[in-house]
Backbone as JSON Lines, residues from 0, in Angstrom:
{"i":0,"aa":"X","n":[-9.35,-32.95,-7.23],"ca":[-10.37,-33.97,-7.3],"c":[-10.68,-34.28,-8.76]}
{"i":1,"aa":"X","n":[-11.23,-35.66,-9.31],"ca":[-11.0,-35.74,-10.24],"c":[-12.65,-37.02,-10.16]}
{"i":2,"aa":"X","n":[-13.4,-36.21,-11.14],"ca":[-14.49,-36.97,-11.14],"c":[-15.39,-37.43,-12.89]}
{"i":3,"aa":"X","n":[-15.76,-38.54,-13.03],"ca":[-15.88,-39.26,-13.85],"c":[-16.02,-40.48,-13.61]}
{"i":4,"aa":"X","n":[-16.99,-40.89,-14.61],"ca":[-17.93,-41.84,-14.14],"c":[-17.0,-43.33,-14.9]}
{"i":5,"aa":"X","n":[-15.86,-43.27,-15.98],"ca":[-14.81,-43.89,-16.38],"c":[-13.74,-44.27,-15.33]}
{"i":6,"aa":"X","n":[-13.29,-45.29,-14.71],"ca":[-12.4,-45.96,-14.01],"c":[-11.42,-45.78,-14.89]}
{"i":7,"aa":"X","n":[-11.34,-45.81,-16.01],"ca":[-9.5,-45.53,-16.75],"c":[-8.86,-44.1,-16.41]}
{"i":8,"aa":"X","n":[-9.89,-43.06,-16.84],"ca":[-9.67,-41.95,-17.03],"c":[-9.54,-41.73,-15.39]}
{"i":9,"aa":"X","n":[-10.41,-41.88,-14.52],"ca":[-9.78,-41.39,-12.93],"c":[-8.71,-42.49,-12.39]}
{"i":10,"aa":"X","n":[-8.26,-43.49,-13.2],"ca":[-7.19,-44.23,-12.64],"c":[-5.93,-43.09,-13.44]}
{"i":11,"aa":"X","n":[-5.71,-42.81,-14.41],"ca":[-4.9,-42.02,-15.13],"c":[-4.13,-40.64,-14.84]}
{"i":12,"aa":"X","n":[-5.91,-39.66,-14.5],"ca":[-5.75,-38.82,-13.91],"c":[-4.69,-39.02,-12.9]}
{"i":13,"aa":"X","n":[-5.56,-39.65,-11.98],"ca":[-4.92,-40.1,-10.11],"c":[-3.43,-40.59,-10.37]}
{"i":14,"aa":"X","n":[-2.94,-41.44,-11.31],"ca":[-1.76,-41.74,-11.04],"c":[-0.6,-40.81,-11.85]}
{"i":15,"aa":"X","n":[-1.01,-39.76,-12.71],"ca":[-0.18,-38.63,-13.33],"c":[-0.31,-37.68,-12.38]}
{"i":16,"aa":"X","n":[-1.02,-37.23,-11.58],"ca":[-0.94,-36.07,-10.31],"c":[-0.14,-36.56,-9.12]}
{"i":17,"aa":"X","n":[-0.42,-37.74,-9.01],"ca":[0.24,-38.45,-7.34],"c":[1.72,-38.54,-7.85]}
{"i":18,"aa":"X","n":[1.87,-38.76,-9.19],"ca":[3.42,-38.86,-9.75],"c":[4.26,-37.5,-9.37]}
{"i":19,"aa":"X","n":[3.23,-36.49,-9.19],"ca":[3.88,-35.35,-9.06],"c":[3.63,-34.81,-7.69]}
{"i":20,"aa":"X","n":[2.85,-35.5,-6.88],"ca":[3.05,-34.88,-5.65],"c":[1.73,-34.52,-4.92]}
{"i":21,"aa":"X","n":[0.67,-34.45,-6.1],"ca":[-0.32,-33.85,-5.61],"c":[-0.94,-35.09,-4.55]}
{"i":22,"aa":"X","n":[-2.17,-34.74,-4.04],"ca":[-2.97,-35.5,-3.38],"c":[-4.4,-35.46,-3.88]}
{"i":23,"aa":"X","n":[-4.76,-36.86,-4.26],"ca":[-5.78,-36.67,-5.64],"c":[-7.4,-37.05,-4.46]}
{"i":24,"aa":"X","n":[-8.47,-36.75,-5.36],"ca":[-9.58,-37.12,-4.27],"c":[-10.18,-37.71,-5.76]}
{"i":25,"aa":"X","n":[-11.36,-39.1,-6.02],"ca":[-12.06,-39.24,-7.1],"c":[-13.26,-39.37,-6.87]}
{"i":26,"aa":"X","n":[-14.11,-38.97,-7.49],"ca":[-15.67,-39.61,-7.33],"c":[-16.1,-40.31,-8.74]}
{"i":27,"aa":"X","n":[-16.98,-40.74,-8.4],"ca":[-17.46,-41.63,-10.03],"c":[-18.71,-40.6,-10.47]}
{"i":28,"aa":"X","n":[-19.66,-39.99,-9.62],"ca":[-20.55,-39.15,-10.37],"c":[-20.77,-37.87,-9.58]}
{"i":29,"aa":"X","n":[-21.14,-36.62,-9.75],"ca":[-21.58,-35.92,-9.29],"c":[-22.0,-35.84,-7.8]}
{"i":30,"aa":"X","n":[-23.02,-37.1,-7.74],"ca":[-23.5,-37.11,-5.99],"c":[-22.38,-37.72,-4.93]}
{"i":31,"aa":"X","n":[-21.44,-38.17,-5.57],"ca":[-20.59,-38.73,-4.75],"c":[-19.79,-37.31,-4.65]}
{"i":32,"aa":"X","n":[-19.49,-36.73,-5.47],"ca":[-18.17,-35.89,-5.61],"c":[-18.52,-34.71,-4.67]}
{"i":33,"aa":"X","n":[-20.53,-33.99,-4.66],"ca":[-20.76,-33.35,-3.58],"c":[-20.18,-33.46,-2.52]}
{"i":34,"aa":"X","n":[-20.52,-34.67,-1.85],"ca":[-20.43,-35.03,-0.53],"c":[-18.6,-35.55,-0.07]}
{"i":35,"aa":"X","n":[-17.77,-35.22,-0.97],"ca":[-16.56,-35.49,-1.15],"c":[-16.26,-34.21,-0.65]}
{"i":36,"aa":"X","n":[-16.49,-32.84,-1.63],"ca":[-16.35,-31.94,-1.79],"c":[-16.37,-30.93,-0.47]}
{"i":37,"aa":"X","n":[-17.34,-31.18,0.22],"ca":[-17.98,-30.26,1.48],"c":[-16.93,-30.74,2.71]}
{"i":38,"aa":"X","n":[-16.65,-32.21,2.48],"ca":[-15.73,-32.85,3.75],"c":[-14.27,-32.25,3.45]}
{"i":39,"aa":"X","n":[-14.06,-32.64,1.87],"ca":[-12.52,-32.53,1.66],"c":[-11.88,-30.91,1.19]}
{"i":40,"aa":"X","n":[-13.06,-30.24,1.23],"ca":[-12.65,-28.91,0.17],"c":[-11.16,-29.11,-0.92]}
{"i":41,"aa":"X","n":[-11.0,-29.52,-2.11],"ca":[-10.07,-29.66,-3.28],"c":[-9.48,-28.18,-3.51]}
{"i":42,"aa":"X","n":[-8.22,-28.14,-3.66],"ca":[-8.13,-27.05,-4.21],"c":[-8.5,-26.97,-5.81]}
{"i":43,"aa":"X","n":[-8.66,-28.06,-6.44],"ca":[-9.18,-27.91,-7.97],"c":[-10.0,-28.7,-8.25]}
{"i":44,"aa":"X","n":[-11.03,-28.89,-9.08],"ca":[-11.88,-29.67,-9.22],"c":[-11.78,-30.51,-10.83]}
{"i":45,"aa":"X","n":[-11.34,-31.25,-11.36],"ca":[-11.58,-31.87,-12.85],"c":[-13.25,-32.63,-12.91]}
{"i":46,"aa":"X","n":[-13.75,-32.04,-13.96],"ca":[-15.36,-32.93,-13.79],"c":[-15.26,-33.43,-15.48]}
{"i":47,"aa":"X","n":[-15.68,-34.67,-15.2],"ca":[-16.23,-35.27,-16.78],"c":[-17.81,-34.4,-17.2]}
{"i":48,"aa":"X","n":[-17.97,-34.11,-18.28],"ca":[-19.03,-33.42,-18.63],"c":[-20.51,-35.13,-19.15]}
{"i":49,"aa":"X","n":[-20.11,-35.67,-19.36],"ca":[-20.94,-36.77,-19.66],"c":[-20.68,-38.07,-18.54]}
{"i":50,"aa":"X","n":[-21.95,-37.62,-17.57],"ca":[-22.16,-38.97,-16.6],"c":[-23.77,-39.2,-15.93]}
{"i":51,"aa":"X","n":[-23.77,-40.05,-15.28],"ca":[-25.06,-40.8,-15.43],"c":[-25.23,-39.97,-14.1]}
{"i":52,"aa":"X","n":[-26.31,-39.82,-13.79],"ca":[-27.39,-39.28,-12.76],"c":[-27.12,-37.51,-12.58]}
{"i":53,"aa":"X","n":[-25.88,-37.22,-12.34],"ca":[-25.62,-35.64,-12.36],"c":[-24.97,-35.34,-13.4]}
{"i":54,"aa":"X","n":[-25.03,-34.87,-14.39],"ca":[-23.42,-34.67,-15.2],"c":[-23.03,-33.61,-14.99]}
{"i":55,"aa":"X","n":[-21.53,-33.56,-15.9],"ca":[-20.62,-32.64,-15.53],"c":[-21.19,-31.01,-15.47]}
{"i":56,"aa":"X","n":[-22.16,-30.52,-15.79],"ca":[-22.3,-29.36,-16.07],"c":[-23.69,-28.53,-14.54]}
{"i":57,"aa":"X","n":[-24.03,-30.04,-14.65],"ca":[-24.96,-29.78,-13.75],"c":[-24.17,-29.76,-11.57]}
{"i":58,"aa":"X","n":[-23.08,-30.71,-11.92],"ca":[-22.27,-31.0,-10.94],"c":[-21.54,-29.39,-10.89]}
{"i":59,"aa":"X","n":[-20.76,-28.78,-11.93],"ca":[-20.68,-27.47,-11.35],"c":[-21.46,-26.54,-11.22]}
{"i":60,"aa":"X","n":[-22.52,-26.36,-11.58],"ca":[-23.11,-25.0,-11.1],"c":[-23.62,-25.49,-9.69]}
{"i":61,"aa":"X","n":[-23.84,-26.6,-9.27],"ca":[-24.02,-26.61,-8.31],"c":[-22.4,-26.23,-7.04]}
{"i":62,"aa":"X","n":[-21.56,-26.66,-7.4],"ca":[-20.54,-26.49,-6.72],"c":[-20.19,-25.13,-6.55]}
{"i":63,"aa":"X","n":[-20.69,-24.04,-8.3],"ca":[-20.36,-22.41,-7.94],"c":[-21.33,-22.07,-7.61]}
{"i":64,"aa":"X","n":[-22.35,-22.43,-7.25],"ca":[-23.42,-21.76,-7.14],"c":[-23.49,-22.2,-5.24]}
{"i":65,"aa":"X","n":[-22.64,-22.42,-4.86],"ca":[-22.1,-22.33,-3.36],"c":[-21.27,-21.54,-2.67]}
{"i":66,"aa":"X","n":[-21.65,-20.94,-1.97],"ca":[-20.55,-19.55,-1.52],"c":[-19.55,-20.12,-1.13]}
{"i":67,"aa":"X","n":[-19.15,-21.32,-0.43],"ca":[-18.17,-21.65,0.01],"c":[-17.23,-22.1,-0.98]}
{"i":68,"aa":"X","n":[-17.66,-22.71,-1.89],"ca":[-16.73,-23.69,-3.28],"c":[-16.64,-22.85,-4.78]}
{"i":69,"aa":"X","n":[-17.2,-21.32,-4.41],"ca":[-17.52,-20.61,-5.72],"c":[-15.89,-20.31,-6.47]}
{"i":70,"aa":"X","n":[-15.26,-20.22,-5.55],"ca":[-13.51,-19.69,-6.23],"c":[-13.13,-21.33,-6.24]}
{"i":71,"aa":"X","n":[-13.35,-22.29,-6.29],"ca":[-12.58,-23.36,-6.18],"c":[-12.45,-23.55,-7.86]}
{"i":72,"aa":"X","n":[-11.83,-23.68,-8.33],"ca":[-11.83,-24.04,-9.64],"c":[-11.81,-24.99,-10.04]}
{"i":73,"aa":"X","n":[-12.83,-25.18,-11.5],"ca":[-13.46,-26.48,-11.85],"c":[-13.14,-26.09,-13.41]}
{"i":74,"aa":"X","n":[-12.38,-27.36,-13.99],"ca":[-11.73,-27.72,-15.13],"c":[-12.87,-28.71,-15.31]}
{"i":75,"aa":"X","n":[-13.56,-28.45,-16.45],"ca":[-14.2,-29.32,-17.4],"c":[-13.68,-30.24,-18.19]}
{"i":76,"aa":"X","n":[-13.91,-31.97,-18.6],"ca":[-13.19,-32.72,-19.27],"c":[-14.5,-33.68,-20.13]}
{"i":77,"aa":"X","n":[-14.04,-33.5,-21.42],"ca":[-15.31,-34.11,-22.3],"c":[-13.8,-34.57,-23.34]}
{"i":78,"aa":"X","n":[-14.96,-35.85,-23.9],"ca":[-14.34,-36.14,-25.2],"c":[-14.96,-35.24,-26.48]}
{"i":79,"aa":"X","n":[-15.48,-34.54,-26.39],"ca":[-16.62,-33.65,-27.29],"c":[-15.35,-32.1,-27.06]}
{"i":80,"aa":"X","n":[-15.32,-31.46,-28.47],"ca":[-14.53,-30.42,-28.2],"c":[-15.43,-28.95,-28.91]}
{"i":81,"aa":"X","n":[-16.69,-29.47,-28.89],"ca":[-17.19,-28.49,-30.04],"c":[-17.54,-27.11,-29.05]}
{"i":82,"aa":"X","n":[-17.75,-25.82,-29.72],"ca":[-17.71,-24.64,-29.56],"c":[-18.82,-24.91,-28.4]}
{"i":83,"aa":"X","n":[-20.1,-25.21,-28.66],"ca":[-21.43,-25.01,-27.79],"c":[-20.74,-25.81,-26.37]}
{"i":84,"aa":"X","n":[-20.17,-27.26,-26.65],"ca":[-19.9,-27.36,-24.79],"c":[-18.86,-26.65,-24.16]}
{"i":85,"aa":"X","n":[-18.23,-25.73,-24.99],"ca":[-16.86,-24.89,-24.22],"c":[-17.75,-24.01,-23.37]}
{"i":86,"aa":"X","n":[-18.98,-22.86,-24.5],"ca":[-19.4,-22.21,-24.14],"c":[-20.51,-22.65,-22.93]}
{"i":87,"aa":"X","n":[-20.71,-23.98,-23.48],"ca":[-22.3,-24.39,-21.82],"c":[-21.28,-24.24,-20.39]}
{"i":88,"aa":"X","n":[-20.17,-24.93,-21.21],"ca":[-18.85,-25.08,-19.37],"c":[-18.61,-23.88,-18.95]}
{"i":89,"aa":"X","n":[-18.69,-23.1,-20.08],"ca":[-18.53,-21.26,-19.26],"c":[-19.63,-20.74,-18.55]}
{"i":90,"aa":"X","n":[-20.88,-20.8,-19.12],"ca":[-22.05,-20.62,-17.97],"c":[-22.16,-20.65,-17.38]}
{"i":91,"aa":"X","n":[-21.92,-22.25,-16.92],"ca":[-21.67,-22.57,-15.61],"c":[-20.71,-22.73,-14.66]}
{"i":92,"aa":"X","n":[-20.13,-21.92,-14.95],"ca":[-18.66,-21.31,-14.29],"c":[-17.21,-22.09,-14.06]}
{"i":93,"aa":"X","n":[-17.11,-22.78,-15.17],"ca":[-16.18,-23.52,-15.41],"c":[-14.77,-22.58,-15.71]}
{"i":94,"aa":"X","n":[-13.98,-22.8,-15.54],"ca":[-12.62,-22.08,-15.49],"c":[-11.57,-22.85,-16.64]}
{"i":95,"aa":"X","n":[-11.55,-23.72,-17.28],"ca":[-11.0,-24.02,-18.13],"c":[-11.57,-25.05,-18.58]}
{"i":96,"aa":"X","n":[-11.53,-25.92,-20.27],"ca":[-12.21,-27.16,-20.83],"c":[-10.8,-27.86,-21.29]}
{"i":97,"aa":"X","n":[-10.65,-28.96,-21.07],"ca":[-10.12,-29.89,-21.49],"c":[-10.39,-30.83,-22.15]}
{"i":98,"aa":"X","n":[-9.79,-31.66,-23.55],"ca":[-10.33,-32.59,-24.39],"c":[-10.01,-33.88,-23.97]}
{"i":99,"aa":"X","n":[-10.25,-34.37,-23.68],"ca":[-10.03,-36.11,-23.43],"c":[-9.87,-36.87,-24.77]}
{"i":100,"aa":"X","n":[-9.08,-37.34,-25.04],"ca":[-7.53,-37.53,-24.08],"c":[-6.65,-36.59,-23.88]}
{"i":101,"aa":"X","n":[-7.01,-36.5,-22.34],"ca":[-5.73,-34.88,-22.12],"c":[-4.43,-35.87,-21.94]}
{"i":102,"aa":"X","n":[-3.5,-35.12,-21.29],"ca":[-1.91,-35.01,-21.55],"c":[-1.61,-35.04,-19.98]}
{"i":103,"aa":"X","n":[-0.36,-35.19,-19.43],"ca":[0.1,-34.67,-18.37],"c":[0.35,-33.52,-18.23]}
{"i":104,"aa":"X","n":[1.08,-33.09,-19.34],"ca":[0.81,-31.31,-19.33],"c":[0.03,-30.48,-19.31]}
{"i":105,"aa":"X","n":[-1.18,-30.88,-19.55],"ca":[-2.63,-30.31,-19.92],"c":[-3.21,-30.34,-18.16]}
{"i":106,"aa":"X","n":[-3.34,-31.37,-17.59],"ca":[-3.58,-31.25,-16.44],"c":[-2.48,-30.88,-15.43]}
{"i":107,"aa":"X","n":[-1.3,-30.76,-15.82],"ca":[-0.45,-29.91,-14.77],"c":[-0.56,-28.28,-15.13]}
{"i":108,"aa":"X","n":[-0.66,-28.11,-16.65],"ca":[-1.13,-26.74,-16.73],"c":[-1.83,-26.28,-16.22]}
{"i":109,"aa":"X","n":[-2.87,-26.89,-16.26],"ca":[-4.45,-26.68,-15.48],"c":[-4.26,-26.26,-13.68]}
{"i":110,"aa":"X","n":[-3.54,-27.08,-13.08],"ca":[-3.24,-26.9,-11.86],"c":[-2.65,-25.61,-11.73]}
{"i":111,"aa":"X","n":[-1.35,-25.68,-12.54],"ca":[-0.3,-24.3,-11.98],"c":[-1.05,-22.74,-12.36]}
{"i":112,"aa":"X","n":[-2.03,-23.06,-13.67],"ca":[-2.72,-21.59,-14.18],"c":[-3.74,-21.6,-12.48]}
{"i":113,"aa":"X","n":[-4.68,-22.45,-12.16],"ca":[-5.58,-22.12,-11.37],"c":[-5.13,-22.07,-10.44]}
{"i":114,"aa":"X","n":[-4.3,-23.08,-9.3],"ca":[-3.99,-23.21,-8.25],"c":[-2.78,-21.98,-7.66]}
{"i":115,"aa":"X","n":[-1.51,-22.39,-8.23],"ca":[-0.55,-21.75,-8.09],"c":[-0.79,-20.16,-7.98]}
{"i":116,"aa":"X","n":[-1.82,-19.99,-8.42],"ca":[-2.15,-17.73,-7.97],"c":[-2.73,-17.91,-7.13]}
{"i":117,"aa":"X","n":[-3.43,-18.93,-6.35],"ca":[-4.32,-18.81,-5.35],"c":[-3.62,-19.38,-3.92]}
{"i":118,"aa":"X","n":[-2.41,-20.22,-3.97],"ca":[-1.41,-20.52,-3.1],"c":[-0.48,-19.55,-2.55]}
């Protein structure tokens, strides 16, 4: 799943994962991506850290702070790379940070480190 409140960046995402096979889910903010989340269970989660009504940080602790979605892993994505939001994304139980503009490799890495041990 791939959430962000940017239409480029979840058009990008979505069409470098579907290139490879995956099956992508998007939301534009937080409250959408909940109610995505509970129907579709993702095996990975990508969240933008800067969006309007929930942002990214607040969107995962709510997601780990759910017994059901607590192992689902949630990759953080900011254009901001500084030390304090790596460490806020770790608090809140973020499993890896990514810089925007990521890569195809960066988000297939992301998949095979989180997903692939849990498959």
């Amino acid at each position: 799943m791939v959430i962000d409140d940017s239409k480029t960046i979840r058009r990008t995402a979505e069409t470098l994962l579907k290139k490879e096979g995956c099956e992508v889910l998007t939301a534009v903010d937080g409250f959408e991506a909940l109610a995505k989340i509970s129907d579709q269970k993702p095996a990975i989660i990508f969240v933008d850290i800067m969006m309007p009504r929930l942002d990214g940080y607040q969107t995962c602790a709510l997601i780990k702070n759910n017994p059901q979605f607590r192992s689902t892993p949630v990759i953080m994505l900011s254009s901001k790379d500084g030390l304090f939001d790596k460490a806020r994304g770790r608090i809140v139980g973020a499993e890896q940070y990514l810089t925007k503009p990521f890569t195809r490799d960066e988000l297939l890495g992301a998949i095979h480190r989180h997903v692939a041990s849990t498959v």
